[in-house]
N, C-alpha and C positions, 0 to 999 in steps of 0.2 A: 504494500500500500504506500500511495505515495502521501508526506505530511509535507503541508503547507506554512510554515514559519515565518511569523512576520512581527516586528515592536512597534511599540507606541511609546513616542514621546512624553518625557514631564509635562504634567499640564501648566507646570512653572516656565518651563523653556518653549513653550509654544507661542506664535504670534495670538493666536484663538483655538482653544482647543476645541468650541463649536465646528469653528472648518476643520478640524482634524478629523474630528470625528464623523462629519461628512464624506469627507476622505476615503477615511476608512470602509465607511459605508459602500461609498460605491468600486472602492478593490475588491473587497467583501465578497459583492453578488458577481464582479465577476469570475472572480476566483470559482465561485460555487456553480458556475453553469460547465463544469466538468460532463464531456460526454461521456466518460467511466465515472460512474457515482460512489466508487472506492477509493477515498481520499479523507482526508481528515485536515481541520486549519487551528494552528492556534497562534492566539495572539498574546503576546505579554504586555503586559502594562503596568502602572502604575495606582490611576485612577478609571476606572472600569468606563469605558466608553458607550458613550449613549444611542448604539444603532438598531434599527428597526430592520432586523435580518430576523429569523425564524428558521435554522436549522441545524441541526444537532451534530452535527461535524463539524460546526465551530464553537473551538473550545477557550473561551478565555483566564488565562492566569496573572493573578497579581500580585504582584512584589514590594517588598516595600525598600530598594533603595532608593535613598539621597537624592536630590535635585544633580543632575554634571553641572549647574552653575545657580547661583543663588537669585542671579539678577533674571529680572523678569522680563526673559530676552528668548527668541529663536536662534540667535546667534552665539553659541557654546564653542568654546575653545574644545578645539577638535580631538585632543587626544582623551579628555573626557567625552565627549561625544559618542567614541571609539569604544572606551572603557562601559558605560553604557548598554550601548547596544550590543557588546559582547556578549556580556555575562547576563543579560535578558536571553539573548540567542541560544545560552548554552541552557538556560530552564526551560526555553522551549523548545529545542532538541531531544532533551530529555522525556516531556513531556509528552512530544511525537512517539517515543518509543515506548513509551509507557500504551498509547493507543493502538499498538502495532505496527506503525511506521518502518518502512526497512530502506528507502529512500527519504532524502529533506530538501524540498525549493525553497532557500529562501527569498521573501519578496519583502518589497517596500510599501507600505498604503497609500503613495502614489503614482502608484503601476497600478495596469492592467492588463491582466496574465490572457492566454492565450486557452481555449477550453481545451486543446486533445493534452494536454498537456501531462494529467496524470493517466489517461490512456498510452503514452506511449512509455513512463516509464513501469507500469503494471505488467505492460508487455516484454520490459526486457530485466527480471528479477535480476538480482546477483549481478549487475553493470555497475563499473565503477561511476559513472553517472556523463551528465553533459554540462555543455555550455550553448548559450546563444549567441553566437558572433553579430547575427542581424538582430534588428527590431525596429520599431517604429516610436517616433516624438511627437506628441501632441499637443499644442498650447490650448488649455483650459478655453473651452467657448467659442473656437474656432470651427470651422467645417472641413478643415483639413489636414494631414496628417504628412512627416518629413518619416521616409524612408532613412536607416542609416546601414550602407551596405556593409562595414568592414567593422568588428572591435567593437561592438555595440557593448559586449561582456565586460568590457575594460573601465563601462564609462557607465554602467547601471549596475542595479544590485540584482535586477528580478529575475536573475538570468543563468544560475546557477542550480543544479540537481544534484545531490552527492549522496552517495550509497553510505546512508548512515557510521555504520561499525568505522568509516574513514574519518571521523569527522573529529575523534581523540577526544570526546565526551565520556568521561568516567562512570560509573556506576552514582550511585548518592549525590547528584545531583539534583537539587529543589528548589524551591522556591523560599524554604524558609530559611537557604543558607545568606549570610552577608555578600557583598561583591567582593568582598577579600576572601573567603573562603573558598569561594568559585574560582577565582585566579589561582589561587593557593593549588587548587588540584586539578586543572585544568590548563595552568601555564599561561605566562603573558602575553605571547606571542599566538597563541592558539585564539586568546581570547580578544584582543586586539588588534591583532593585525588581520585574521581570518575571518573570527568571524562580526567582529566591529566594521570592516571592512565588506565581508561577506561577498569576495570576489576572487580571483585568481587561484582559486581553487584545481585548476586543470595546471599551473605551474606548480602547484606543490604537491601534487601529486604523483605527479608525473618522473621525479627521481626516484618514485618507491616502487615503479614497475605499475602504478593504475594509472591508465588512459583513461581522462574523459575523453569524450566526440563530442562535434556542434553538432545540436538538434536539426534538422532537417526542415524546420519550420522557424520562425521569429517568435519567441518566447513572450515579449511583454512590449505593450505602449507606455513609454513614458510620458507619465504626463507631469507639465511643466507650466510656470504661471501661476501656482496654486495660491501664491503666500506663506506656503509652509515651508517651499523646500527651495535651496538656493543654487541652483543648477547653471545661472552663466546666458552668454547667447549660444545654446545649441542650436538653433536651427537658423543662421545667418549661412547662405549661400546652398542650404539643402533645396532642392524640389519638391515640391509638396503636393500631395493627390488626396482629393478630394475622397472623406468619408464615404464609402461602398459599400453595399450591402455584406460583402464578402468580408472588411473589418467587423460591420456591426454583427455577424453570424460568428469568429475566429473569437472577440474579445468584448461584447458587446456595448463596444460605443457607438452610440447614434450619432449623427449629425444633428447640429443645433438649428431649433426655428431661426428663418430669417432676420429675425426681427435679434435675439439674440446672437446670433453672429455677429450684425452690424453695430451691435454695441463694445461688444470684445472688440473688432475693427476699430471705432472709435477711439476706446478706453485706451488702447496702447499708441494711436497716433497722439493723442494728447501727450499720452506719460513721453511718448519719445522728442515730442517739442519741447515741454517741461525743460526736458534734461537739454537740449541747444541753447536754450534760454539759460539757464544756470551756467551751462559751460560758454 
């Protein structure tokens, strides 16, 4: 069975934990529209988030460390950040396996995963796991979507599958240990740089004799724009195709009404005069 792992943010470190948990919501139902309904999700947290989802394969657990920064910012000094989402990651690893779990995707809550996703790792048990080289970037509100052909794994999180028992998750692992007990038996660099990182997994693998493969499909839309997440200009000079039936069937985004488009259109002509103006 494939598990689904994904964290949430302090509600202390968030811009609005309202839009997170919006967020969430809609990674959430896509994650759950799996055409193999052999899957399980959990999500760690903090402050138990408020979505109007209804189904028993998402498992939420809560923890109670620490704030990674005291001030009432989205913006956290990254090795806490790191630190964080590790040792979340590593309870809910745990937690996967505690469900059956024998593979782990991790994702972010704002991505949207691809449905055949736990169908094809159900299909190939005992695989050291994959990666997604490709995917797609979506800015929040638009109707269109930026293809990224090469290293997409390099520069998202949602894009990873890894055959549990690899992942250097010890036994006794929970939720009611500290984040220093968790590092303690699980190692800094396991828990920081791997799975805080939760990426280049198919490099560190790969000197022990396991092969990940890239999926055969594009694993996750990132979506970008949200206010939560600080992603950059990714899609300055990409080509961009219009929302398709064929995305909203793969990942379920729909394109936005007209009338909403044109405001997203606006909203960012503005922001980008704005900033001419100041510069």
């Amino acid at each position: 069975m494939l598990g689904f792992v994904t964290t949430v943010r302090h509600p202390l470190n968030s811009t609005s934990y309202d839009r997170v948990e919006r967020l969430l919501e809609a990674t959430l139902r896509s994650v759950c529209r799996q055409s193999d309904p052999d899957f399980c999700v959990v999500v760690v947290h903090n402050q138990l988030p408020k979505v109007e989802l209804a189904d028993n394969r998402v498992h939420f657990v809560q923890v109670g460390f620490p704030a990674p920064s005291e001030e009432r910012t989205s913006r956290i000094d990254f090795s806490a950040h790191l630190r964080d989402k590790g040792t979340k990651y590593a309870v809910g690893i745990a937690t996967a396996q505690e469900l059956g779990a024998d593979h782990i995707m991790f994702f972010d809550a704002d991505d949207l995963l691809h449905n055949g996703l736990a169908k094809w790792s159900n299909e190939h048990p005992g695989h050291a796991g994959w990666y997604s080289p490709t995917g797609f970037i979506h800015t929040v509100g638009t109707s269109h979507v930026q293809f990224v052909p090469l290293d997409f794994h390099r520069k998202n999180g949602s894009t990873s599958i890894v055959r549990l028992d690899l992942l250097g998750i010890p036994n006794g692992i929970s939720r009611s240990l500290t984040q220093d007990d968790i590092v303690r038996q699980v190692g800094v660099h396991t828990i920081d740089e791997m799975m805080g990182r939760h990426g280049g997994w198919q490099d560190f693998l790969a000197p022990q004799g396991r092969f990940m493969e890239p999926l055969p499909f594009p694993a996750a839309i990132w979506e970008i724009g949200t206010g939560e997440n600080h992603s950059g200009n990714l899609v300055s000079g990409r080509a961009a195709t219009r929302i398709d039936d064929q995305i909203t069937e793969d990942f379920g985004l729909a394109p936005p009404s007209f009338v909403s488009a044109t405001r997203r259109r606006l909203a960012v002509t503005a922001k980008r005069l704005l900033l001419r103006v100041r510069n």
